[in-house]
C-alpha positions in Angstrom: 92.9 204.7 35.8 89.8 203.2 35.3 87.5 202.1 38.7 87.1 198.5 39.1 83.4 197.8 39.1 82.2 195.0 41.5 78.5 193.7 40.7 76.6 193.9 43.9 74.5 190.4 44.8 70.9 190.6 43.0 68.6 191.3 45.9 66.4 188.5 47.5 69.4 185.9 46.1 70.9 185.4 49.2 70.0 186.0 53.1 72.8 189.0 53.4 72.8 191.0 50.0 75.6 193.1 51.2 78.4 193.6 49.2 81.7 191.8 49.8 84.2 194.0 50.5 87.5 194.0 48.9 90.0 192.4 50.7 92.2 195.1 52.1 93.1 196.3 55.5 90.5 198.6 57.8 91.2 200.9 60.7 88.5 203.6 62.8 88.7 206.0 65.0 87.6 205.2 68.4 86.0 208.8 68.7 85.8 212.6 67.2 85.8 215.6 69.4 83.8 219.1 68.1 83.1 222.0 70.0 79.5 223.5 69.9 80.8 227.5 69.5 77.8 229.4 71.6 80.6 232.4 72.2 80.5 232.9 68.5 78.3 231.3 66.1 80.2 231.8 63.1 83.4 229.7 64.4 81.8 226.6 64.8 83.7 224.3 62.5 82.8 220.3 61.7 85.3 217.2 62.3 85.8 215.3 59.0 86.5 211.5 58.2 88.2 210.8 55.1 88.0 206.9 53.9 91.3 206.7 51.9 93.0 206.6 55.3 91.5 203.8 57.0 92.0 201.5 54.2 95.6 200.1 53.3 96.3 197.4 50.1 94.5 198.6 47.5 95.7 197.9 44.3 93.1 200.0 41.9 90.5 202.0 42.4 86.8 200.8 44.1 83.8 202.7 44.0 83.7 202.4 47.9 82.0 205.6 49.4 80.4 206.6 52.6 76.2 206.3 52.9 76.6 210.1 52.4 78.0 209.2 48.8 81.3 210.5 49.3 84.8 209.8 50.3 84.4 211.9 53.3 82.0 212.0 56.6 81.1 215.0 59.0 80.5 215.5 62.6 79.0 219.0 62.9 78.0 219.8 67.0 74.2 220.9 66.9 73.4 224.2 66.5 69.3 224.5 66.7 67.2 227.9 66.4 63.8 227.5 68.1 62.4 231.0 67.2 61.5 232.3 64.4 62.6 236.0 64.9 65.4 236.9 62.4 66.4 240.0 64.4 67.0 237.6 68.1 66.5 233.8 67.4 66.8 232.2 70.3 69.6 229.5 70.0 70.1 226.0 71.5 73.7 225.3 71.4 75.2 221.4 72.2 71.3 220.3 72.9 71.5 222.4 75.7 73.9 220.0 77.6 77.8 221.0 78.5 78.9 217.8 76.8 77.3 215.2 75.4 78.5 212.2 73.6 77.0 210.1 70.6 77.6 207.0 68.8 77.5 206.7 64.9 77.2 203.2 63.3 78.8 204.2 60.0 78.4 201.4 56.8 80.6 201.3 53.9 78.9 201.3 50.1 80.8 199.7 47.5 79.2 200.3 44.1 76.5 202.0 45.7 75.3 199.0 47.5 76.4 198.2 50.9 78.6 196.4 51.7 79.9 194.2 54.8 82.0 196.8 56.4 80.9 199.1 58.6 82.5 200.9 61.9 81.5 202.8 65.1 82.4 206.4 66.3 82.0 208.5 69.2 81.5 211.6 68.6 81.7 213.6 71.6 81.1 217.7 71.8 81.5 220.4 73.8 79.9 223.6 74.9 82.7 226.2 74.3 81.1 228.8 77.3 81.4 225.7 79.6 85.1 225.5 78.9 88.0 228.0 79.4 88.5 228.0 83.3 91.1 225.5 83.5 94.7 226.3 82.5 96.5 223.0 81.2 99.9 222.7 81.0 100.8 220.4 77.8 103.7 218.5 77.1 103.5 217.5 73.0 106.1 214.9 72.2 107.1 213.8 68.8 109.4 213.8 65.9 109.2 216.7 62.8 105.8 216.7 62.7 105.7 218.4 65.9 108.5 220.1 65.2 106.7 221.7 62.4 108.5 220.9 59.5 106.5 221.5 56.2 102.9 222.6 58.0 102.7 226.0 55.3 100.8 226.6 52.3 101.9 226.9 48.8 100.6 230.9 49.8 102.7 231.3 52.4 105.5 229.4 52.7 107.0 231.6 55.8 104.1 231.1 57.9 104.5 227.9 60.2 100.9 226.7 61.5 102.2 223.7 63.3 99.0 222.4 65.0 99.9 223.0 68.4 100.5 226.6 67.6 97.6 226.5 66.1 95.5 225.1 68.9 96.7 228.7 70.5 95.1 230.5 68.1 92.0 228.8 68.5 92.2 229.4 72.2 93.1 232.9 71.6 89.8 233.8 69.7 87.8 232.4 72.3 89.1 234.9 74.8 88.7 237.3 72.7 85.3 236.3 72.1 84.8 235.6 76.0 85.2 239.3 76.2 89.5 238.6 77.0 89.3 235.7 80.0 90.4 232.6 80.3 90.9 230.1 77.7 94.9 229.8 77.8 96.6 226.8 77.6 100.6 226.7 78.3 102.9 224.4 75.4 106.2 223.8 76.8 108.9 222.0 75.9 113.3 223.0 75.5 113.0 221.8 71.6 111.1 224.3 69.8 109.9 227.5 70.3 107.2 229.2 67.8 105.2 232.3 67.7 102.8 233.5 65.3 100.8 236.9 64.7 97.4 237.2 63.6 94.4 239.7 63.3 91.0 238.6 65.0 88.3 240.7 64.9 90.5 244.1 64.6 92.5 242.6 67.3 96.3 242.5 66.9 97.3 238.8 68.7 100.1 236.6 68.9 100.8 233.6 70.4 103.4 231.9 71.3 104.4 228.5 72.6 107.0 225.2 72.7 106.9 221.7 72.5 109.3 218.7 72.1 109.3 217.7 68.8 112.6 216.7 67.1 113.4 216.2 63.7 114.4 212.8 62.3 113.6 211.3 66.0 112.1 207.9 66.8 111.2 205.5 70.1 114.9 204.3 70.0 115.7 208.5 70.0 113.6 209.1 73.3 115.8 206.4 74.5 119.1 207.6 73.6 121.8 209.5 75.1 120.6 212.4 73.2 117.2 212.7 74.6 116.7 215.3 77.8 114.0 212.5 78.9 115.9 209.5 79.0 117.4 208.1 82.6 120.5 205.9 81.8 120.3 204.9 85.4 116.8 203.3 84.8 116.3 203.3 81.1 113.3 205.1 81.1 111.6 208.0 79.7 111.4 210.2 82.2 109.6 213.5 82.6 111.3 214.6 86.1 114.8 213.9 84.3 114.2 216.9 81.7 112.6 218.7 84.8 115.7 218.4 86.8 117.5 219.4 83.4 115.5 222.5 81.8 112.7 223.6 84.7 111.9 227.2 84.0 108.9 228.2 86.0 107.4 226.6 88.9 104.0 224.9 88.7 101.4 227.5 88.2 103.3 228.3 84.8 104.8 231.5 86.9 108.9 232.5 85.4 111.2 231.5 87.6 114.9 233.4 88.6 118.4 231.7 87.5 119.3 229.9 90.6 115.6 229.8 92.6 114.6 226.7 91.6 115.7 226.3 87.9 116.9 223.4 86.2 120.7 222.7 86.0 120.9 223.4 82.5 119.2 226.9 82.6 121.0 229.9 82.5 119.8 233.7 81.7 120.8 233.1 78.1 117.6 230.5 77.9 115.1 231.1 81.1 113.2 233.3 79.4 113.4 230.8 75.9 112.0 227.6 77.8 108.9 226.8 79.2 109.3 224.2 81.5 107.3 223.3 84.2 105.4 219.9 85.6 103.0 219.2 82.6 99.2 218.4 83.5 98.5 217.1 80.0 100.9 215.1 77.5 100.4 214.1 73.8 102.5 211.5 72.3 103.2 211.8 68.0 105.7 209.5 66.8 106.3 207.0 64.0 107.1 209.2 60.8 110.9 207.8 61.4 110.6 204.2 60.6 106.8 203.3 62.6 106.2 202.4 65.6 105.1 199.1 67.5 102.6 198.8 70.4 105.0 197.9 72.6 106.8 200.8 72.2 103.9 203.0 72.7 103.2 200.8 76.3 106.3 201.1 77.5 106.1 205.0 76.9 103.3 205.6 78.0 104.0 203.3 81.2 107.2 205.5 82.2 104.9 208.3 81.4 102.5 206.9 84.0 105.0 205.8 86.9 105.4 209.3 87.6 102.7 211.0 86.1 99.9 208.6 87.4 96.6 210.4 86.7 98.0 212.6 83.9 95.5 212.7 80.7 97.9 210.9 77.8 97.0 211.7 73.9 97.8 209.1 71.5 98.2 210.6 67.8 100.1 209.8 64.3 99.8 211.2 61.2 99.2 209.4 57.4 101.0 210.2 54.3 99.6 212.8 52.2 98.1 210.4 49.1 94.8 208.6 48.1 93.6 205.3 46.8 91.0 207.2 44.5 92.9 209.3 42.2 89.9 210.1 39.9 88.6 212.3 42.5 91.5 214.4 42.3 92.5 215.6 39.2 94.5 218.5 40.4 96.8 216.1 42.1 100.4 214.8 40.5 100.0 211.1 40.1 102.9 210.1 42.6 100.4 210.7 45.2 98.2 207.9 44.4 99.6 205.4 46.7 99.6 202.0 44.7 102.1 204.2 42.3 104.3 205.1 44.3 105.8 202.4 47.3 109.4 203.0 46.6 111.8 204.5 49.6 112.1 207.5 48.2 110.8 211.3 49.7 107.9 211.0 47.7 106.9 207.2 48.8 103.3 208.2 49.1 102.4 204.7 49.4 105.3 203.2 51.2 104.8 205.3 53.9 100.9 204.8 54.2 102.1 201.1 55.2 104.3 202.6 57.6 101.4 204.2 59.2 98.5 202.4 58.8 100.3 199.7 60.6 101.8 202.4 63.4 98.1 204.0 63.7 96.8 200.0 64.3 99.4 199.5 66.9 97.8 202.1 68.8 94.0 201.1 68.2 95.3 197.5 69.6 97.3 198.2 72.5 94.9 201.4 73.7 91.7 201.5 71.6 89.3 200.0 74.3 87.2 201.6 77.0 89.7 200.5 79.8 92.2 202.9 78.3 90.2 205.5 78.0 89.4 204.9 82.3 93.2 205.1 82.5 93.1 208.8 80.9 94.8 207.2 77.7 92.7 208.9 74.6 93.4 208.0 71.1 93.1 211.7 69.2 91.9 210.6 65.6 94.6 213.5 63.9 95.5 210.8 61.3 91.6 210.1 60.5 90.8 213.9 60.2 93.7 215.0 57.6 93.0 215.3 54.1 94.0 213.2 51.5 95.8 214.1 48.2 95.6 217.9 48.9 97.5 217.0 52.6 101.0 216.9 51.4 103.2 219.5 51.0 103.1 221.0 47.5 103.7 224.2 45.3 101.2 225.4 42.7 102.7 224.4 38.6 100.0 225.8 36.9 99.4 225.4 33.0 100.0 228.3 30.7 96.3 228.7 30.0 95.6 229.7 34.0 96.7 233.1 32.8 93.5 233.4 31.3 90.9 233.7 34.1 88.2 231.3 32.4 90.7 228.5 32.4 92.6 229.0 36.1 90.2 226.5 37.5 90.7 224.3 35.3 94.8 224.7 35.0 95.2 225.2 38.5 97.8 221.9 39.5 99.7 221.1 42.6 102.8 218.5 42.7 105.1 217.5 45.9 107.3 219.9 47.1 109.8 220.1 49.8 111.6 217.5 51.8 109.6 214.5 52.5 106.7 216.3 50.9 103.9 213.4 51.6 105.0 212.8 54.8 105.5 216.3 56.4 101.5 217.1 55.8 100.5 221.1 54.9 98.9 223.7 57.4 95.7 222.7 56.5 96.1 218.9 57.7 97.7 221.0 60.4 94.6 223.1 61.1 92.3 219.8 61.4 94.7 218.2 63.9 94.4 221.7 66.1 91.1 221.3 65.9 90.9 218.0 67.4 93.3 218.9 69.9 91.7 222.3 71.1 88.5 219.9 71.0 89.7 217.6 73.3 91.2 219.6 75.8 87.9 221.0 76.7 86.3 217.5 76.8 89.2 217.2 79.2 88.4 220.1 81.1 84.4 219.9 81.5 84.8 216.0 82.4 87.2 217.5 85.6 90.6 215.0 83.7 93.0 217.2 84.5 94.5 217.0 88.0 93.5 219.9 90.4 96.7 221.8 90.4 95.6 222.7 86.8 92.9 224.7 88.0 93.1 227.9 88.2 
């Protein structure tokens, strides 16, 4: 596939030499969230941008690139070493401020020139030493990709990294690294439960956790019969409903006994299986089953707010696994390249981009403004931060010749695998949306969102 080469305007021919941009849709993210690690240096990570996703349309390939020259842009929190001793430098961590939030004015280059599109994004970072005090209670609600299904590697197929259980981990290390205080963070949810075992710095760990994310489920779902949230009485989504329902441990996360204040559908075969209590955080991820409008994410997040009224709400959605630059990944089978693939099928790479470029818009438009945001309605950028071709979920098909070690880099190939393989993202999409989320908690936390009774 050859890369369609647009002449930029001659400078000093026109008052705006920029570019023109091809005509195609854009979307941004309102904001990134990092964490400047001053509990350990060597697990400070960066937040990534990748373009393919915020472009929808395109019908061939553009040399359209970041100022940086490539299809992806980081946010790294600032690490600064103002001594020169290499035995004790003395280190300045987040600019020496427990939070801090910047704004990048980002321009597009087409052809190496730039062009007429360019975006804002905050970035906003916080000091991991600042954080950890607070013990939020989250409620993550959405359909398979909450549920987990496909979030592996082609390594280890058995070993589920869903990206709240993930988040976990994260939160894990820092105790760990705190020297074993604070940092926990309580998942719960009747739908799912998941655990995971690791080793951190010779430490044995595991973590485990819930949410309520349901295969196959959409808005008209949550609104069903067969959803422990929904009130027939009212037709709302309601979180006291599945309280009433499933309640497992009163509101300092503390077990409860059968009987003492349980919900009616617990019994001792599942008190001890579901975490249920009053959440003090909620995420919403939904519109891999068919999209999802902005009305539909208004009147969730509306029934959300009747009851939960100062509750911090998380707005995310993923992307299928593809790209509109194919040249820049040879290793990838060619059905992820989305203008070659827009048929219905479990491999509809570019069909379901569509799906959620539009579903990701929906939510820009309906809560991507500053009053939102005063409302304690954030839009987590999970669908901006997952990578593109290598995101979907594949197995390894290797030519003959990798057997030879000189040639396994070169032989080394990767092809869908799996059900709904470009739309049920890897672990590693997985671990950038933990990332975010871990991120954001803490800006939750040091900014005092969460209501008081999450305080320890």
């Amino acid at each position: 596939m050859s890369v369609t080469d647009r002449k930029p305007t001659a400078p000093g021919s026109d008052p705006d030499p920029r570019v023109p941009f091809p005509a195609c849709g854009t979307i941004y993210p309102p904001a990134v969230y990092t964490v400047s690690n001053d509990l350990e240096l060597n697990r400070n990570y960066s937040a990534r941008l990748y373009l393919d996703h915020m472009l929808n349309g395109l019908e061939e390939e553009y040399r359209i690139r970041f100022p940086n020259g490539r299809l992806d842009y980081d946010f790294f929190s600032p690490v600064k070493v103002t001594s020169p001793s290499a035995e004790d430098p003395n280190i300045v961590y987040n600019r020496g401020e427990a939070c801090f939030e910047d704004t990048a004015e980002i321009p597009l280059l087409l052809n190496g020139a730039l062009s007429g599109e360019r975006f804002s994004v905050r970035h906003r970072s916080v000091l991991n030493s600042v954080s950890g005090k607070v013990t939020p209670r989250i409620l993550c609600i959405g359909d398979s990709i909450t549920w987990g299904e496909g979030a592996v590697t082609p390594e280890c197929p058995g070993d589920n990294r869903v990206y709240w259980l993930k988040c976990l981990e994260l939160l894990k290390q820092d105790q760990i690294d705190s020297g074993g205080s604070g940092y926990g963070a309580l998942f719960l949810g009747k739908a799912v439960r998941r655990s995971r075992r690791f080793v951190y710095k010779s430490n044995e760990c595991e973590v485990s956790g819930n949410c309520e994310g349901y295969r196959g489920w959409s808005f008209s779902t949550f609104y069903s019969e067969h959803s422990p949230f929904y009130d027939a009485g009212t037709g709302k989504f309601s979180v006291n409903k599945w309280l009433a329902a499933y309640r497992t441990m009163d509101d300092s996360g503390k077990r409860l006994s059968v009987g003492a204040g349980t919900g009616s559908g617990i019994d001792e075969s599942n008190v001890n299986e579901i975490d249920v209590c009053a959440p003090t955080v909620v995420t919403i991820m939904l519109g891999a089953n068919g999209g999802g409008t902005a009305e539909q994410f208004k009147k969730l997040v509306s029934d959300i707010r009747e009851e939960y009224p100062a509750v911090p709400i998380g707005l995310m959605v993923s992307d299928s696994a593809g790209t509109f630059f194919p040249s820049e990944h040879p290793a990838a089978s060619r059905e992820l390249t989305y203008w070659n693939n827009t048929a219905r099928d479990q491999g509809d790479a570019g069909h379901r981009h569509g799906i959620m470029f539009r579903t990701m818009k929906a939510i820009l438009d309906a809560f991507g403004g500053d009053e939102a945001e005063r409302d304690n309605i954030f839009i987590l950028p999970f669908y901006f931060v997952q990578q593109t071709a290598e995101s979907g979920e594949m197995r390894s098909v290797p030519e003959p010749a990798a057997e030879f070690p000189f040639m396994r880099a070169q032989s080394e190939l990767y092809t869908r695998f799996g059900w709904c393989p470009t739309t049920h993202v890897n672990a590693a999409a997985h671990a950038n949306f933990a990332y975010q989320l871990y991120a954001w908690l803490k800006y939750l936390e040091v900014n005092a969102l969460i209501p008081d009774e999450g305080r320890r």
